[in-house]
C-alpha positions, 0 to 999 in steps of 0.5 A: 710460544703463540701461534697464530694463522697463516692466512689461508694457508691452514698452518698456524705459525710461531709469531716470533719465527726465524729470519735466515738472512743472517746466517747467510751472509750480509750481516758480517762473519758467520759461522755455520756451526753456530748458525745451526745451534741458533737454528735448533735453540729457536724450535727449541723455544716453539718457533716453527716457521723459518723464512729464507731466500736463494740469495742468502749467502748464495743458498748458503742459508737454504742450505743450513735449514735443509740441515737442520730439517734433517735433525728434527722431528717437529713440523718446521714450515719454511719459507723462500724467496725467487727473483734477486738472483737476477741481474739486471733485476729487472720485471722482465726477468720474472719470466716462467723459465727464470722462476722455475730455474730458481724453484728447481735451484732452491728445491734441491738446496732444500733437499725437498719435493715441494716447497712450503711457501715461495715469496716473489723477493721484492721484484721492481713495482711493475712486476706486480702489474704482470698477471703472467708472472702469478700465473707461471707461480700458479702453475709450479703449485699445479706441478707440485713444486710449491705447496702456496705462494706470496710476495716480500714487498718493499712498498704498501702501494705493491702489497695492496696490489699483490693481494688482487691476485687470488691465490696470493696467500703471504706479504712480507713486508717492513714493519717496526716501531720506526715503520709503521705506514703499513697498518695504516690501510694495509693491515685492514685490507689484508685481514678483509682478505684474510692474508697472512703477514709476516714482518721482517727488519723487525728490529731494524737492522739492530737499531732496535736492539739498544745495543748500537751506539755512535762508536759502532762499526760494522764489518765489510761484508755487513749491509749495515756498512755498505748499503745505508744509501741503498747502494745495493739494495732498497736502503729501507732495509737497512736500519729501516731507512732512518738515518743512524744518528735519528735512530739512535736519537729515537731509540733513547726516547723509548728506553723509558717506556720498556717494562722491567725485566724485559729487553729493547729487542723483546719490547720492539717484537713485543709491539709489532704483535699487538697488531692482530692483523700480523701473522709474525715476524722474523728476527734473524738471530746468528746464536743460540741467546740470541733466538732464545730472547727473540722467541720469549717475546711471544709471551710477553704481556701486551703493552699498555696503551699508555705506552703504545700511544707514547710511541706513536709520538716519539713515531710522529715526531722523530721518524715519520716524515723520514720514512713515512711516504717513501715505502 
């Protein structure tokens, strides 16, 4: 495993962490007792950053990780999220005494004093234009309850604006092989200000897995199947907002390029750490296989250049203009 800064939180963190959404809900049938094995197989493997969120299978996923802290002795940095409980989601409700309802909320199913890192869970754009809402954030790490804070975005124009506020420490945001806008400018003003960043939908909802195909079908309760118009949420969070057939179009044009002996999913993780200004990213993974061949990917070689700029074309001729100016 490698590790690398946390912005200026003083925590040096796994790149390829762990993603707890799945195990949560949202991405069909889970099963506690193998979610936990998942858990204990990835700090097996060096990981030691763990991100989750209140409504993950309704703390359900918070829940798991309190569980797994139990069981380890290693240091296990974890990372939530406030704000989606709300509904009507609207910028009004990040308010003081609806953020500090989710922190006491997320406090106990964490079974912790104080919260390592608290996200802002992708609130509406204006929300990033309310210095009073990042005050309120300021004072819960004044009374203890949060030991730093961040923001998960859903667009670069709300990343930019979110590192304006001194003490915001993190952006999580969308960046894959079919996402790339954000090292575009954001990448270098985040590393000018010294933040950390942590990818999500790495692998795009799967896409980049390689193992989809036209045949597959997901379950009911999997986000995969009810969300590819954005029917309940942003649809760039689900299968990074390219239509499936594009995906999959795309994702036979990169099988090529992937050096032998590794996988699709290890070559995408692979690709998004060639980018210094990453902190790491957080494949989720719903079995212990599963967050053993993410955590690997660590420490693969980089790729070639040869093979970054041949994916930059397939990028620009495949998906750029379906997703390059929404987020």
């Amino acid at each position: 495993m490698q590790y690398r800064e946390l912005g200026r939180t003083g925590w040096q963190v796994s790149t390829v962490s762990f993603g707890a959404w799945a195990i949560g809900g949202d991405w069909g049938s889970v099963n506690d007792q193998e979610s936990l094995a998942a858990l204990q197989q990835a700090i097996d493997s060096g990981v030691n950053f763990i991100d989750t969120a209140d409504v993950y299978g309704d703390g359900r996923s918070e829940r798991l990780v309190a569980k797994l802290l139990k069981e380890r002795k290693e240091k296990i940095y974890v990372a939530t999220k406030a704000g989606r409980r709300l509904n009507p989601h609207i910028a009004e409700g990040y308010n003081r005494e609806n953020l500090t309802a989710y922190v006491e909320r997320s406090l106990k199913n964490l079974d912790t004093e104080a919260i390592d890192l608290l996200q802002l869970h992708c609130p509406p754009t204006e929300v990033f234009y309310m210095p009073e809402t990042f005050g309120v954030l300021d004072d819960l790490v004044k009374a203890g309850k949060l030991l730093h804070y961040g923001v998960s975005v859903e667009k670069v124009e709300e990343a930019l604006k979110a590192i304006e506020y001194p003490n915001v420490k993190t952006v999580q945001i969308i960046f894959n092989i079919f996402r790339q806008r954000p090292a575009d400018l954001f990448f270098k003003e985040a590393l000018r200000k010294k933040i950390g960043i942590i990818v999500r939908v790495p692998l795009a909802s799967g896409m980049l897995t390689g193992k989809l195909n036209k045949q597959s079908t997901f379950e009911k309760d999997d986000h995969r199947a009810f969300n590819r118009h954005g029917e309940s949420f942003d649809r760039g969070e689900t299968f990074a907002g390219v239509d499936y057939e594009t995906g999959l179009q795309a994702v036979n044009e990169l099988r090529p390029l992937i050096p032998e002996g590794w996988s699709m999913p290890q070559f995408a993780l692979r690709w998004i750490l060639m980018h210094e200004a990453v902190s790491c990213t957080i494949p989720g993974a719903k079995n212990p296989k599963q967050a053993e061949d993410n955590a690997s990917a660590a420490d693969l070689p980089a790729i070639s250049p040869e093979v970054m700029k041949q994916v930059e074309k397939i990028y620009t001729s495949r998906i750029r203009e379906l997703v390059h100016h929404y987020w």
